[in-house]
N, C-alpha and C positions, 0 to 999 in steps of 0.2 A: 574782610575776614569772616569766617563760619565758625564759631564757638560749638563743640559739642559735647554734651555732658553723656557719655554711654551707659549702656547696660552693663550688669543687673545691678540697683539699689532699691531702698524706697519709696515709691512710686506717690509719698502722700502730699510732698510738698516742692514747689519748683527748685533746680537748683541755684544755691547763692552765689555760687563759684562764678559761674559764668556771667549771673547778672551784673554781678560786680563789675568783673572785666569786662561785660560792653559798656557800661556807661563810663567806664573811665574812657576808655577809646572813642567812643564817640564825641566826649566835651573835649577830647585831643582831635576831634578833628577826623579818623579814623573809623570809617564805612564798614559794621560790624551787624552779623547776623549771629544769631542763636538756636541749634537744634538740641531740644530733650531729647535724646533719641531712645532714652532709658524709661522714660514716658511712654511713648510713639511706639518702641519695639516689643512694648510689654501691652500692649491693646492690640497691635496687629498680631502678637503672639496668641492668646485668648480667641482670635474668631479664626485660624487655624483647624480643619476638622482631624480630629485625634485617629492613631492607627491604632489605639488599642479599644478593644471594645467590652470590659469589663462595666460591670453596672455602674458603680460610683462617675467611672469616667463618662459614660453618656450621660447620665445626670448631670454632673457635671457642666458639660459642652452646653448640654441644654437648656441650661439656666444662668449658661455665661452673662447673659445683658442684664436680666433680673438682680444679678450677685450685684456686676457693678457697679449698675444702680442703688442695690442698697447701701455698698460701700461709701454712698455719694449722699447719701439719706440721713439725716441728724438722729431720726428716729429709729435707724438700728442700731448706735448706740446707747441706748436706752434700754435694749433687749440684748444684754450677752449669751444669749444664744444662738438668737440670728445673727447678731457680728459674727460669732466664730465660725458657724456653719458658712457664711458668704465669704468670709477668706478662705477657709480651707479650699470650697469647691472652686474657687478663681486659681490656688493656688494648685488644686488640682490641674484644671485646665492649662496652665503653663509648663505644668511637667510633663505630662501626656503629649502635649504639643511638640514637644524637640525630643520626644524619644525616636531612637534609631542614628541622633548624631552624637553619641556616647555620651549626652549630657546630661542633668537633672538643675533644670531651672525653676525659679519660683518666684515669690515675689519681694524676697528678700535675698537672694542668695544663687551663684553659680557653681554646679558643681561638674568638670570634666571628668571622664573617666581612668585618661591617662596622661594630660596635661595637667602642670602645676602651674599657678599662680608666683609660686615661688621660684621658679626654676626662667632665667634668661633665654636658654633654649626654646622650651615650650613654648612661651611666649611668640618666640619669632617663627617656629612651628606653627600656630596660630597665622602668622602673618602670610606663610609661606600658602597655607589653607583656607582661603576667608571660608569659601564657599561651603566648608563643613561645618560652619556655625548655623545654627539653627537662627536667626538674625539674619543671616544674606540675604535672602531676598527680600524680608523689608529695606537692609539698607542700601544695598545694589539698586533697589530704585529707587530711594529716597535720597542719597546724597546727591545723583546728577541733578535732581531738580534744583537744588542750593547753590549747585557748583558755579552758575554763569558768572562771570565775571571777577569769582574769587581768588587772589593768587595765594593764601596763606588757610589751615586749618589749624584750629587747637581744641587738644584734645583735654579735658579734665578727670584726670584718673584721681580717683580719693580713696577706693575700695579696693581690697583684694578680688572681691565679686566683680568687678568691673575690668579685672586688666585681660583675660582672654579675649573678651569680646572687644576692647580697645586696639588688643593689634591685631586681631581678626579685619578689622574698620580701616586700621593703618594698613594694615597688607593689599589689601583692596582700592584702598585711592593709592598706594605708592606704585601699584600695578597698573591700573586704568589713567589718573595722572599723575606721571614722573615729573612733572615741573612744578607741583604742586609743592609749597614750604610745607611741612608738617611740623608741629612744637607740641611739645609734651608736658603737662606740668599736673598740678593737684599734689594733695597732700600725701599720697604715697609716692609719687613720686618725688616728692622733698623728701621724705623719710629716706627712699632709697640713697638719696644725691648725700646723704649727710653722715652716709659710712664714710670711716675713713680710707683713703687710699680709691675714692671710687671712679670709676673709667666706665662710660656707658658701653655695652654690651651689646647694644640695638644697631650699630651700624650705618647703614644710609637707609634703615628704615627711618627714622626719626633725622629731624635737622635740628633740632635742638630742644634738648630739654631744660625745663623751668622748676629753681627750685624755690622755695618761698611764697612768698606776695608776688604775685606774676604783672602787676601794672607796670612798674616802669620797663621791667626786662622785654615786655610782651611789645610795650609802645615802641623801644629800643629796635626790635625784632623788626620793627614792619615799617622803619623807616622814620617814626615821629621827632618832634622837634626835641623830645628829652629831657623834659620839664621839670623838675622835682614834683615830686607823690602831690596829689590837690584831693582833697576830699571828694566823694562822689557818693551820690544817693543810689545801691542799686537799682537796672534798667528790668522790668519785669514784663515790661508793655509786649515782648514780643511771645512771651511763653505762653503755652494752652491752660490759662489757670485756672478753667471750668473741667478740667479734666481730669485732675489726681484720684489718686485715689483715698480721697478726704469727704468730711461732709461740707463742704466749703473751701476757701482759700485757707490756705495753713502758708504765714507770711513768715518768712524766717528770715534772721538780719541778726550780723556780727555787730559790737558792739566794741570787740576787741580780737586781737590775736597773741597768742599766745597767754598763760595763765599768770595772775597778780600774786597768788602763793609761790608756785614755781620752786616748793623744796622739796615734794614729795622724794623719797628716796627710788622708788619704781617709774615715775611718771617718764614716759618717752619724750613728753615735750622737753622736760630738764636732759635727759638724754642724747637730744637731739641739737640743745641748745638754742631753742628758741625764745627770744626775748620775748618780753611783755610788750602788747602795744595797744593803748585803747582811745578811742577817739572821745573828745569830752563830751561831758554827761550833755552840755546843752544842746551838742553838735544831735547828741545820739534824740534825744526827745523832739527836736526838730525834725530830724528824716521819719520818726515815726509816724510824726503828725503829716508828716505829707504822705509817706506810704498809703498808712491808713485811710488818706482821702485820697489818693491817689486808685486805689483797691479793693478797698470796702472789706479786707479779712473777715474770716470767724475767729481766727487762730492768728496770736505772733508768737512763735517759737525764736526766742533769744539761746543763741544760738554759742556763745561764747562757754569757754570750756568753764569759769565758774563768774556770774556777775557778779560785778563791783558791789563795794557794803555801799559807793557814793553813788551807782548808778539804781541800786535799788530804794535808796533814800530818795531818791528824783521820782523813782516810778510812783512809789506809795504816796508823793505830796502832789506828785503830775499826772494822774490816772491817763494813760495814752485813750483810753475812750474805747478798747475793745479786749478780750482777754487776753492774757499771755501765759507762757511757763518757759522755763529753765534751768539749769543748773546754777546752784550757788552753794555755796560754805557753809558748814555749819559752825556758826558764832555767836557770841553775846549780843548782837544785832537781832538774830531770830531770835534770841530765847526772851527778847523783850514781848509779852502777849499785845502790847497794843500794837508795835509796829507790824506783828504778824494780823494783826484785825487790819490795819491800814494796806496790808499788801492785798489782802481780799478785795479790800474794796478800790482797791487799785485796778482789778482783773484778774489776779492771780489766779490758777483754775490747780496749777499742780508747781511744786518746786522739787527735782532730781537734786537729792543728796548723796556727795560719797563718803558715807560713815566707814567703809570698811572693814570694820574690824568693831566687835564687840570687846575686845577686851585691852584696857588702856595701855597696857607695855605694849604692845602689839602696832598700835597707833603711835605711840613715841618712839618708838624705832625705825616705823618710814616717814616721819618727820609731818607726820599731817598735821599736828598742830589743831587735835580735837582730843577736849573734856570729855569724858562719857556723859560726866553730872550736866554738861550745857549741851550734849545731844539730847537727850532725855527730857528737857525743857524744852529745844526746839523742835522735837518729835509733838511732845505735848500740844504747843500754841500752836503751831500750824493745824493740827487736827481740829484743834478747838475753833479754830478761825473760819476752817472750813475749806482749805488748802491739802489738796490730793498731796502724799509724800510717795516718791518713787524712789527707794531706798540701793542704792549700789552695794554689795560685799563683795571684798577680795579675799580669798582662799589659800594657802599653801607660802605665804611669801616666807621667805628666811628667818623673820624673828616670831613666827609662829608657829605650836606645836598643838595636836590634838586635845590637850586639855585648853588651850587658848580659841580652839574651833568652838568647841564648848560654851564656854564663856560667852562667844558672838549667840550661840546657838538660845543660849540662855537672854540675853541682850534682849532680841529677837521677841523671843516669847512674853516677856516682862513689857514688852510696847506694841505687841500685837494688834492694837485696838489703833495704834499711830500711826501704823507703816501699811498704806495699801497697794505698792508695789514692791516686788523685790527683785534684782539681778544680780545671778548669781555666779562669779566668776572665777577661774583657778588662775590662779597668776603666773605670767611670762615674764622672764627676767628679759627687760631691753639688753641688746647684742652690746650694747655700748653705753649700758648704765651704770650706776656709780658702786653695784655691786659683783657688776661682771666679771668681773679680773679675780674676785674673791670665790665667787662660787660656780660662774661659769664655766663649763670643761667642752662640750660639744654643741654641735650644730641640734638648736631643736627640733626646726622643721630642715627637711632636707631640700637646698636649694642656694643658688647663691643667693637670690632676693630676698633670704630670710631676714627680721629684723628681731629674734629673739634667739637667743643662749638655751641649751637645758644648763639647771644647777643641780649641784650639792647642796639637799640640803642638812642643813647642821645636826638637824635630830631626825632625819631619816623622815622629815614627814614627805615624802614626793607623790609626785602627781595623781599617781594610783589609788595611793592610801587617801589623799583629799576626796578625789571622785566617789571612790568607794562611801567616804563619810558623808559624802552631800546628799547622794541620793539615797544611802542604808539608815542614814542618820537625820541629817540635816531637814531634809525635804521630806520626809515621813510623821516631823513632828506634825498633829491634827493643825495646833494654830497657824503653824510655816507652811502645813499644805495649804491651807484656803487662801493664802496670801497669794503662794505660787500660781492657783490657778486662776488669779484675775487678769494675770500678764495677758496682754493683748498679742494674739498667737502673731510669728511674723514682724508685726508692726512696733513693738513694744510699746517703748515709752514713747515714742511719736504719735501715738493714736490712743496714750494712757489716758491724757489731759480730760478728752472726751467722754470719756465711755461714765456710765451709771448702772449702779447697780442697785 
């Protein structure tokens, strides 16, 4: 089987999707390759010579190898000026590169000029078209090389940015080989499979789609003996892990699926119904010690939507022997300062918090189950410890009104000195969240594929009026700007952990 992870995502770290699913298949027994091709088509993209020829862009072109070598360089981290000039100008050369096939590509992001992502049609439009994807001809010749011998392809779709170019990929091997099983799975495509009433749209393009955890269904798919689930270390050995674009290996490894809080009133996991699933903490501290020797990381990027308070007590007394970051909760756990001196000295380089909301009715309404007085302590000890905070806010949800924006705004200001990252986001009612039915009335985005509602909301704060405050308001304040501008353009928090300033 050929695992492929597609275009366009993050280019900084391998992905885990698929290493996962080859080593379970392999210790099943099951002859499994692995193509990044989201890697591979974003480098073959890059030395592309560009049809436009304004100054920036020969610049540009011309310093393509220089860029991504310093993208690769520990020590343009250190200089946020030359990080950002060496993304933009790569990100440059990606755009430039597929201009003329209606697209606007980068290095985080796909944008078609009349295909939707969200739209079933499009997609298969896409299929029907590989050859207008600016990608064909790296992958027209790069899949036959993979092909000999393989009867089965899977594809891992996780992004919106990924799914043109994914049936672009499938239209092209269902065309060139018709006996070829194709299987479809990744996290938006769980997402899709988990409307209710859903009936795939895709036809005999696709032979079957995967929703969930894809081990046993995938082992199922291709014939295996059918084993119940067995633990397995992801398989990394076949991926180009000299090649991201990181200053290093940036090693990323689930710990869990699906989230141990799991009430948020917004969150699309609870939405979507996903259980909590986490492999025990000695299981998890074991795979890392082998990874680690296994790899030799700079970076582990713990990758689960919030870690365990039991798996972070394991880190802080088991130092894995190299840095890490992730998300986690904010609780009486962090607001302890020595536990947060112990996570330092564990590795910790940065921990992503989602505070959301500066103002407490606001937070007890989507059920977060966060103090302001014990965010404001955990803001505090992590800084003091030495521990980057990469701070998330949600914007616009239904128990929030402009004087409640405020409030965050103020929040904000008053821990300025704690928070060195921010993202800032206006909120999507899930299609089939737990407040849909109450305030959802229309299609947000248009498309069958969509997975979000527009609402009503209660006080008239909507979309507009948010936007309008975040950037008239919000992001104008001096302290909130200098935060805003340390976001690592493109990359964010995946390349936040590193950077110095």
């Amino acid at each position: 089987m050929l695992l492929i992870f597609p275009p366009v995502a993050k280019a900084c770290e391998p992905p885990a999707g698929i290493a996962r699913l080859a080593a379970f298949l392999k210790v099943h027994g099951v002859p499994c390759r692995m193509l990044d091709a989201n890697l591979e088509g974003q480098l073959w993209l890059v030395e592309q010579p560009p049809v436009t020829s304004d100054t920036w862009s020969r610049r540009a072109y011309k310093g393509r190898a220089r860029n991504v070598a310093a993208l690769r360089d520990i020590t343009t981290y250190r200089a946020p000026d030359r990080y950002r000039r060496a993304i933009s100008d790569v990100n440059r050369v990606l755009a430039i590169s597929a201009t003329g096939s209606g697209v606007v590509t980068g290095l985080a992001d796909y944008q078609h000029a009349t295909l939707s992502p969200l739209r079933s049609a499009d997609l298969c439009t896409a299929a029907q078209q590989p050859e207008r994807n600016p990608f064909f001809p790296y992958f027209s010749q790069r899949l036959p090389e993979l092909l000999a011998g393989v009867e089965s392809v899977g594809f891992s779709l996780t992004y919106l940015s990924q799914a043109l170019c994914t049936f672009a990929m499938i239209g092209y091997l269902r065309s060139r080989y018709p006996l070829l099983k194709i299987i479809l799975g990744g996290g938006l495509v769980t997402s899709w499979m988990q409307r209710p009433g859903w009936c795939s749209p895709f036809g005999t393009l696709v032979d079957h789609l995967v929703s969930g955890a894809g081990e046993e269904p995938l082992l199922a798919l291709l014939g295996g003996a059918g084993e119940a689930y067995r633990h397995v270390i992801p398989d990394y050995s076949e991926l180009p892990l000299q090649n991201y674009f990181s200053p290093g290996l940036i090693l990323p490894y689930s710990a869990s699926r699906g989230c141990y809080w799991n009430r948020c009133s917004f969150c699309p996991e609870r939405a979507e119904g996903n259980a909590y699933h986490p492999a025990p903490v000695a299981q998890v501290l074991s795979d890392l010690e082998l990874l680690i020797a296994q790899n030799e990381p700079l970076l582990v990027h713990l990758l689960d939507n919030a870690i365990s308070p039991a798996l972070l007590r394991a880190l802080a007394e088991h130092p894995p022997g190299v840095s890490w970051y992730g998300f986690a909760r904010i609780d009486e756990q962090l607001a302890d300062p020595d536990f947060c001196r112990a996570l330092k000295r564990s590795g910790c380089l940065m921990l992503k918090l989602g505070l959301e909301s500066g103002d407490q009715a606001v937070l007890d309404r989507m059920g977060k189950g966060i103090n302001l007085g014990v965010a404001a302590r955990v803001l505090h000890n992590l800084t003091e410890a030495g521990i980057k905070v990469y701070c998330y806010l949600l914007f616009g949800t239904p128990g929030e009104t402009v004087e409640a924006a405020r409030r965050t705004l103020d929040f904000v200001v008053s821990h300025q000195q704690a928070i060195t990252f921010l993202n800032l986001a206006i909120f999507n009612m899930p299609l089939y969240g737990d407040e849909a039915a109450k305030y959802g009335d229309t299609p947000f985005y248009e498309g069958d594929l969509s997975l979000y509602t527009a609402f009503r909301h209660p006080d008239g704060w909507d979309r507009n009026q948010v936007r309008r405050f975040l950037e008239g308001e919000f992001k104008r304040h001096p302290a909130i700007a200098e935060i805003v501008r340390r976001d690592p353009p493109q990359f964010s928090s995946n390349h936040a952990a590193l950077l110095e300033f």
